[in-house]
PyMOL CGO cylinders between C-alpha atoms (Angstrom):
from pymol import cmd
from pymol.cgo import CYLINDER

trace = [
    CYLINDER, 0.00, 0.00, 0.00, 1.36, 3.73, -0.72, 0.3, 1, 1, 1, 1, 1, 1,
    CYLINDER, 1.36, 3.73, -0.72, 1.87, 5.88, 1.95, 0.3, 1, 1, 1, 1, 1, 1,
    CYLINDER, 1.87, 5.88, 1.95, -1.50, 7.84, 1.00, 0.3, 1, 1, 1, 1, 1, 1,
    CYLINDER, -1.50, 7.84, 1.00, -3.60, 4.43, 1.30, 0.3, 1, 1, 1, 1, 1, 1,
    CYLINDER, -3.60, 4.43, 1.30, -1.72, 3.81, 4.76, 0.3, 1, 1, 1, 1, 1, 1,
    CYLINDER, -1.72, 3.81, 4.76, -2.43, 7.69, 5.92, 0.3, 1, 1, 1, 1, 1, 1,
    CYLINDER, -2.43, 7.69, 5.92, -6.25, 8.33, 4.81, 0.3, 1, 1, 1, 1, 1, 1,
    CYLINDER, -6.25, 8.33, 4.81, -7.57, 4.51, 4.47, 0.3, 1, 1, 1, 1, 1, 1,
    CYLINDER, -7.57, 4.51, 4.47, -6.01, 2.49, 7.41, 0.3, 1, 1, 1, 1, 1, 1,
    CYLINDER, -6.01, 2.49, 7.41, -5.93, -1.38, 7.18, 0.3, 1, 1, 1, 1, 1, 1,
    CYLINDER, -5.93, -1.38, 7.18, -7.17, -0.75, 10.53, 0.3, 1, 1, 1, 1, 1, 1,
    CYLINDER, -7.17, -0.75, 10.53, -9.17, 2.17, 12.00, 0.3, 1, 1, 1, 1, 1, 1,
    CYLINDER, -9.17, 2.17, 12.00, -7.56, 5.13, 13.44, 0.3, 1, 1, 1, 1, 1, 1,
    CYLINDER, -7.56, 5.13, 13.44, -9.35, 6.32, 16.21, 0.3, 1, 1, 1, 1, 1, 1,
    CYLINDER, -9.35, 6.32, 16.21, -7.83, 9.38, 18.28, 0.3, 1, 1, 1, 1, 1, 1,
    CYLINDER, -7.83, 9.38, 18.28, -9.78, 10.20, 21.23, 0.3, 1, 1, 1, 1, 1, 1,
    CYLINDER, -9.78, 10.20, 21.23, -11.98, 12.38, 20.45, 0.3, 1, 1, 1, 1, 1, 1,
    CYLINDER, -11.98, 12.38, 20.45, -11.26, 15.10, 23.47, 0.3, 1, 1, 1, 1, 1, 1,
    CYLINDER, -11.26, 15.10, 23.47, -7.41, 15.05, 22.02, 0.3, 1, 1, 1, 1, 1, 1,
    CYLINDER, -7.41, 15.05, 22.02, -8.17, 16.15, 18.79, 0.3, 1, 1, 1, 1, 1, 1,
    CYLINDER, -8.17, 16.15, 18.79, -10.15, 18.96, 20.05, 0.3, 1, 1, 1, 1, 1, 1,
    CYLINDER, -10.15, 18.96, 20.05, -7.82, 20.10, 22.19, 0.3, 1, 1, 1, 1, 1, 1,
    CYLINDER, -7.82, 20.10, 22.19, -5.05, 20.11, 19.24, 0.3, 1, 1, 1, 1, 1, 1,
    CYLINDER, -5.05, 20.11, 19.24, -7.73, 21.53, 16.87, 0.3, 1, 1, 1, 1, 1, 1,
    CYLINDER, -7.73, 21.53, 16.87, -8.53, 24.35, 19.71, 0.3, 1, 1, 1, 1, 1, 1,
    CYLINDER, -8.53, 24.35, 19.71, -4.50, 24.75, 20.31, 0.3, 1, 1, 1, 1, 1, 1,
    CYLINDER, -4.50, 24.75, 20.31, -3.78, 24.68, 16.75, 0.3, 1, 1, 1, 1, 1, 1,
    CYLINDER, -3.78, 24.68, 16.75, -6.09, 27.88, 16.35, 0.3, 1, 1, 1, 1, 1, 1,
    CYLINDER, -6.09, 27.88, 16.35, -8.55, 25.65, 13.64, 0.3, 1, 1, 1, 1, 1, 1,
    CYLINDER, -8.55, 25.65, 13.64, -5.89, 26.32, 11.19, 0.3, 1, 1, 1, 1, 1, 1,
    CYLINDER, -5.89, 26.32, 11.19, -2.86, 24.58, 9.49, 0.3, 1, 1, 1, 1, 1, 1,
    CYLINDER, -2.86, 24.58, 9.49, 0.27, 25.32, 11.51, 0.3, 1, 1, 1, 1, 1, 1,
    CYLINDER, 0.27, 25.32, 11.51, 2.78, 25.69, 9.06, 0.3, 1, 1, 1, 1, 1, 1,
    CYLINDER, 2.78, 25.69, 9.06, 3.62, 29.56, 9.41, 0.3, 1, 1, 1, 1, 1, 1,
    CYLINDER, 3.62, 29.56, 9.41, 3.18, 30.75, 6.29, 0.3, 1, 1, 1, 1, 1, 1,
    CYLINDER, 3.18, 30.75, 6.29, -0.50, 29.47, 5.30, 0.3, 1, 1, 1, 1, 1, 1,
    CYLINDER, -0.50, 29.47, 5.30, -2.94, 29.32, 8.09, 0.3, 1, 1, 1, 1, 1, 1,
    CYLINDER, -2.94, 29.32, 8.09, -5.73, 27.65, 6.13, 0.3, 1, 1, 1, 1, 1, 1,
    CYLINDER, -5.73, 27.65, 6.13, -8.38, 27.17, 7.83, 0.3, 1, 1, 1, 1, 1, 1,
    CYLINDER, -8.38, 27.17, 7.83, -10.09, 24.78, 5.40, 0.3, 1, 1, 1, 1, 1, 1,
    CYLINDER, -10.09, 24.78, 5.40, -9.38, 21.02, 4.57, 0.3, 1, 1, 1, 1, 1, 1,
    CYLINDER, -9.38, 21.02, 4.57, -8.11, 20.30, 8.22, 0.3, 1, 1, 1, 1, 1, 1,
    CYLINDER, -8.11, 20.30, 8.22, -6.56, 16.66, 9.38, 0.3, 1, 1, 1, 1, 1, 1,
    CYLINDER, -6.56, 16.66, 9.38, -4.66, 16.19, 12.52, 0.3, 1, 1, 1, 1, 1, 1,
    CYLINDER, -4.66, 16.19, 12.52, -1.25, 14.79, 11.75, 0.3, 1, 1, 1, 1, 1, 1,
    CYLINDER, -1.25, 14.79, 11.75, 0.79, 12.69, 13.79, 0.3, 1, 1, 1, 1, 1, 1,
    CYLINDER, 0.79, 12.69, 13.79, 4.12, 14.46, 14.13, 0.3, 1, 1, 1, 1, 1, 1,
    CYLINDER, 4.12, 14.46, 14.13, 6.26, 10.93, 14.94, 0.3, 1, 1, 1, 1, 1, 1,
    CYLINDER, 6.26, 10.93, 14.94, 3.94, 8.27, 12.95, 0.3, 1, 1, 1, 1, 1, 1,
    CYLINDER, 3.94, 8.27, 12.95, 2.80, 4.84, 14.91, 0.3, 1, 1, 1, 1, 1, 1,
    CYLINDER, 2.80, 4.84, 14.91, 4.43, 2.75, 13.14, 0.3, 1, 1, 1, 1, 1, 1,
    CYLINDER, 4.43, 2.75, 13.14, 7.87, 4.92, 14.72, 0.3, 1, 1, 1, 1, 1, 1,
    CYLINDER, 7.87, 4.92, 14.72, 6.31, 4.81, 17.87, 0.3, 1, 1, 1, 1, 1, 1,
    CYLINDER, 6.31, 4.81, 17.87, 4.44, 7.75, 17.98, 0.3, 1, 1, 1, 1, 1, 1,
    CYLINDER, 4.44, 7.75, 17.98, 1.69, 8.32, 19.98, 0.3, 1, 1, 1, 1, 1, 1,
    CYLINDER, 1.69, 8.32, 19.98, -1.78, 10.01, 20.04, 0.3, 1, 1, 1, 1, 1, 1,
    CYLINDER, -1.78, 10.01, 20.04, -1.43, 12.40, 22.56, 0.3, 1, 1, 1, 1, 1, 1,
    CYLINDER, -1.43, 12.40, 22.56, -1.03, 16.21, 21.94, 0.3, 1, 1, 1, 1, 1, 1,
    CYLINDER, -1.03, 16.21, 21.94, 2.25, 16.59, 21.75, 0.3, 1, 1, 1, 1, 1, 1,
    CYLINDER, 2.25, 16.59, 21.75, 2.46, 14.24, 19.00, 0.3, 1, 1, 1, 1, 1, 1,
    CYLINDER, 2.46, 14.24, 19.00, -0.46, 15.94, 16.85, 0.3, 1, 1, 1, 1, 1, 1,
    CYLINDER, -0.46, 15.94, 16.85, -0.57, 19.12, 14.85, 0.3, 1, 1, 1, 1, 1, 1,
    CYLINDER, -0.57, 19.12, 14.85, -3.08, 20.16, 12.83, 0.3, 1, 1, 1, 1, 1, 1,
    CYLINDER, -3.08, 20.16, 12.83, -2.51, 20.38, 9.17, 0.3, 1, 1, 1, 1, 1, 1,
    CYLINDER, -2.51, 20.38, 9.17, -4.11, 21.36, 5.58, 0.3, 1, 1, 1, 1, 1, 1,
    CYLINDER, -4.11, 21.36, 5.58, -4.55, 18.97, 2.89, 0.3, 1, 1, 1, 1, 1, 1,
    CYLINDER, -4.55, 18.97, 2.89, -1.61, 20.69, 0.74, 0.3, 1, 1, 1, 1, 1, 1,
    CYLINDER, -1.61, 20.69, 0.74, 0.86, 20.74, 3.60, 0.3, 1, 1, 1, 1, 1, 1,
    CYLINDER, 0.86, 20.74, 3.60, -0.08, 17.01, 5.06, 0.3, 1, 1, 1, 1, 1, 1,
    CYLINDER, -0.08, 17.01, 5.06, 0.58, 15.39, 1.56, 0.3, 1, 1, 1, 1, 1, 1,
    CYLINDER, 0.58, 15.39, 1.56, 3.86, 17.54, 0.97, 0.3, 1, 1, 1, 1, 1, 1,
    CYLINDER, 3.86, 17.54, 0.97, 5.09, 17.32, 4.69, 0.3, 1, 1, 1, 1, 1, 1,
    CYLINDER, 5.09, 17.32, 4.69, 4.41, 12.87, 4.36, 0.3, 1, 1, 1, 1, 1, 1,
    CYLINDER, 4.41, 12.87, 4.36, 6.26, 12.75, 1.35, 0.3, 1, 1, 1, 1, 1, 1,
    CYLINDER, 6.26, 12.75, 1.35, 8.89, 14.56, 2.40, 0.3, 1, 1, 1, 1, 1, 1,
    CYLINDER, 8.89, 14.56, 2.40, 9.59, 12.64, 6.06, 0.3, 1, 1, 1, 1, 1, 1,
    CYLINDER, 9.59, 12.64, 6.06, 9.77, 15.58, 8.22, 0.3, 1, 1, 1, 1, 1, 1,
    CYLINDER, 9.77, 15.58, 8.22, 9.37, 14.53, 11.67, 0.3, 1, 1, 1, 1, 1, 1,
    CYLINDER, 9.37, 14.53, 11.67, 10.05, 17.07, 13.85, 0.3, 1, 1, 1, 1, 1, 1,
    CYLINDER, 10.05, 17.07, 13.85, 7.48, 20.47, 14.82, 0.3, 1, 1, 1, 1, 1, 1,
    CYLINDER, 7.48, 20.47, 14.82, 10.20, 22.98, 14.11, 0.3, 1, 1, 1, 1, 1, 1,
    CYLINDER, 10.20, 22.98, 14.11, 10.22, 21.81, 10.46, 0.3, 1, 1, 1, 1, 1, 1,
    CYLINDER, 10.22, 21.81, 10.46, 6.63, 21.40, 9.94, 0.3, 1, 1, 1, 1, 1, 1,
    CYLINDER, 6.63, 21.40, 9.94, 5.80, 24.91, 11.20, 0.3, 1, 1, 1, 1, 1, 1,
    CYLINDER, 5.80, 24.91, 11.20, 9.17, 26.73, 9.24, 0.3, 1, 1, 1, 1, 1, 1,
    CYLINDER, 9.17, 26.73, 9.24, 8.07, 24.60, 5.66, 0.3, 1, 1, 1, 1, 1, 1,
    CYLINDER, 8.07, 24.60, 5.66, 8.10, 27.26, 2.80, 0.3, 1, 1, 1, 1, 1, 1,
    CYLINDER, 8.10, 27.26, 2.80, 5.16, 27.49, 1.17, 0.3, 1, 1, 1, 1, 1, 1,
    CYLINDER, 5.16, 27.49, 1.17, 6.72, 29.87, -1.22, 0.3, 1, 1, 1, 1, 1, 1,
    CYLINDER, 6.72, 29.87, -1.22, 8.76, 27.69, -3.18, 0.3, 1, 1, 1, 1, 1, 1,
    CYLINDER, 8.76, 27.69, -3.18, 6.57, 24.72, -2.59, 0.3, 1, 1, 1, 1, 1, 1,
    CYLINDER, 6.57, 24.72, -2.59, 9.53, 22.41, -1.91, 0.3, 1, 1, 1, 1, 1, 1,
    CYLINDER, 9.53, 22.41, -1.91, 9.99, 20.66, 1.31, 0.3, 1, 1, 1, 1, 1, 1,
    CYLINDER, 9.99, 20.66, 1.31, 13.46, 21.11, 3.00, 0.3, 1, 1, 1, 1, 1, 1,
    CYLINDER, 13.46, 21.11, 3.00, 15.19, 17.49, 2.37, 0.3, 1, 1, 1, 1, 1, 1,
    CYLINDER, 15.19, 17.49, 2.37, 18.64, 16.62, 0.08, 0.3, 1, 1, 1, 1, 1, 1,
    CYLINDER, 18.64, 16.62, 0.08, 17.17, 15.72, -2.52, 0.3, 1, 1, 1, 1, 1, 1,
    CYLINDER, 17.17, 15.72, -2.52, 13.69, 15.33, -4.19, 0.3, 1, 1, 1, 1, 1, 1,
    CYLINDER, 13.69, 15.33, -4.19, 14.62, 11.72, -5.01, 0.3, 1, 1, 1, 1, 1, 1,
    CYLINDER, 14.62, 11.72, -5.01, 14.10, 10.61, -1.60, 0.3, 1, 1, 1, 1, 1, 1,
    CYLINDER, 14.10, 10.61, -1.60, 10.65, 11.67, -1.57, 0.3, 1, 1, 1, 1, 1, 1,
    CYLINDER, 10.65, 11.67, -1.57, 9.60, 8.31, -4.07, 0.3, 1, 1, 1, 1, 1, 1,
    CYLINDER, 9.60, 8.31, -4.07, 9.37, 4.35, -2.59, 0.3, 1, 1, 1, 1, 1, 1,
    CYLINDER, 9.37, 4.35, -2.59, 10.95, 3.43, -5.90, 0.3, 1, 1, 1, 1, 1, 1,
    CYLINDER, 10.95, 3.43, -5.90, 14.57, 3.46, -5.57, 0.3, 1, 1, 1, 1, 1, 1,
    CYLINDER, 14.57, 3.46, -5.57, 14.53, 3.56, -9.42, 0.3, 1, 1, 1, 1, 1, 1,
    CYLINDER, 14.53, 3.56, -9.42, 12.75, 6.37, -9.85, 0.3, 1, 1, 1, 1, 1, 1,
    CYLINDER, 12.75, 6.37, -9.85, 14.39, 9.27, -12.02, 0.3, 1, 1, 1, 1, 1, 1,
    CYLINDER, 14.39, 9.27, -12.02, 15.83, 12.11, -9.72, 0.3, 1, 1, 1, 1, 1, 1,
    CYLINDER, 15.83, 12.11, -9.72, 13.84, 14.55, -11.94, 0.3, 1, 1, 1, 1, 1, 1,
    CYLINDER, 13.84, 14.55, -11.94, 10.26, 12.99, -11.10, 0.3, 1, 1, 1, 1, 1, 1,
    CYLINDER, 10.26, 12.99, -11.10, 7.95, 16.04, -10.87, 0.3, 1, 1, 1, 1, 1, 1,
    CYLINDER, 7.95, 16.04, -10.87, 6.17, 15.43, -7.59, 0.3, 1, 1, 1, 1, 1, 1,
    CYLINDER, 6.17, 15.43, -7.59, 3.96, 18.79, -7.54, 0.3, 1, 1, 1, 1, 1, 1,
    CYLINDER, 3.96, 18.79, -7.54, 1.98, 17.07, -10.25, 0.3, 1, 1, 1, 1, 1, 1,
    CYLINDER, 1.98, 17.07, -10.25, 1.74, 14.11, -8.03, 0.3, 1, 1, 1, 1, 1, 1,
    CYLINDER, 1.74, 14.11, -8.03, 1.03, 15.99, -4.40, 0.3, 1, 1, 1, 1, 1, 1,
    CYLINDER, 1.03, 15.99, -4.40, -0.46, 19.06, -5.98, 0.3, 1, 1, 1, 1, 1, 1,
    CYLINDER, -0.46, 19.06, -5.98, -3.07, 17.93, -8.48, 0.3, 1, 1, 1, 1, 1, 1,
    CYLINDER, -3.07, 17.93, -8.48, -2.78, 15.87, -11.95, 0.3, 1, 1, 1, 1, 1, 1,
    CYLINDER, -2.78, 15.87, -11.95, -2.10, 11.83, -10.71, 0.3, 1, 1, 1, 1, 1, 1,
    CYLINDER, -2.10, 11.83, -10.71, -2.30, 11.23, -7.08, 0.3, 1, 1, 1, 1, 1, 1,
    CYLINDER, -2.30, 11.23, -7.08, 0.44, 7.80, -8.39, 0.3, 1, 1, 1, 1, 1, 1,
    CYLINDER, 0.44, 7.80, -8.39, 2.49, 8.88, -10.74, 0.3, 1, 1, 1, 1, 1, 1,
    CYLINDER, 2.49, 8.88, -10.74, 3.22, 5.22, -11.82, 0.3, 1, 1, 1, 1, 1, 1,
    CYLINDER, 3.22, 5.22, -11.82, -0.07, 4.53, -13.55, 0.3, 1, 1, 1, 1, 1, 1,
]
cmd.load_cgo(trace, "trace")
């Protein structure tokens, strides 16, 4: 399964208490953190360190995301709240080496244009 099957359609339910995730969405301000956007529409409360790295479902694992910056901030691996609040949404390019790391293939060309993939067009750029 791709990472976006794992994140929005579970093999098993993810189920955050329900008190948590107000509290982040009421910390959080109802809008994406990341500094530069504060959209307040299109919400989803991300899980800074994922489960399957041990993270856990309590507040200060949680931050509440858009859509854009969830799919861009997955794909790019960034795992720590510093990051995920400082990502430019300017140049639409998360901080990482190289862009190559954001694919599962290992084969994949370095010059794979992911906005297509994150930002409209094919949501898998392999079909």
């Amino acid at each position: 399964m791709d990472w976006q099957g794992a994140v929005y359609k579970p093999a098993e339910p993810v189920i955050i208490d329900k008190v948590v995730m107000a509290r982040v969405r009421k910390r959080d301000h109802y809008r994406c953190q990341v500094i530069d956007c504060n959209d307040k529409r299109y919400l989803s409360v991300h899980h800074i360190v994922p489960r399957e790295h041990g993270g856990e479902d309590n507040e200060e694992n949680l931050v509440l995301l858009c859509r854009k910056h969830h799919d861009a901030i997955e794909l790019a691996g960034i795992r720590t709240l510093a990051l995920i609040m400082n990502f430019s949404s300017d140049d639409d390019s998360p901080p990482m080496a190289s862009k190559k790391a954001m694919t599962d293939d290992p084969d994949e060309p370095e010059n794979t244009d992911w906005r297509t993939w994150v930002y409209g067009g094919s949501r898998n750029p392999r079909k």
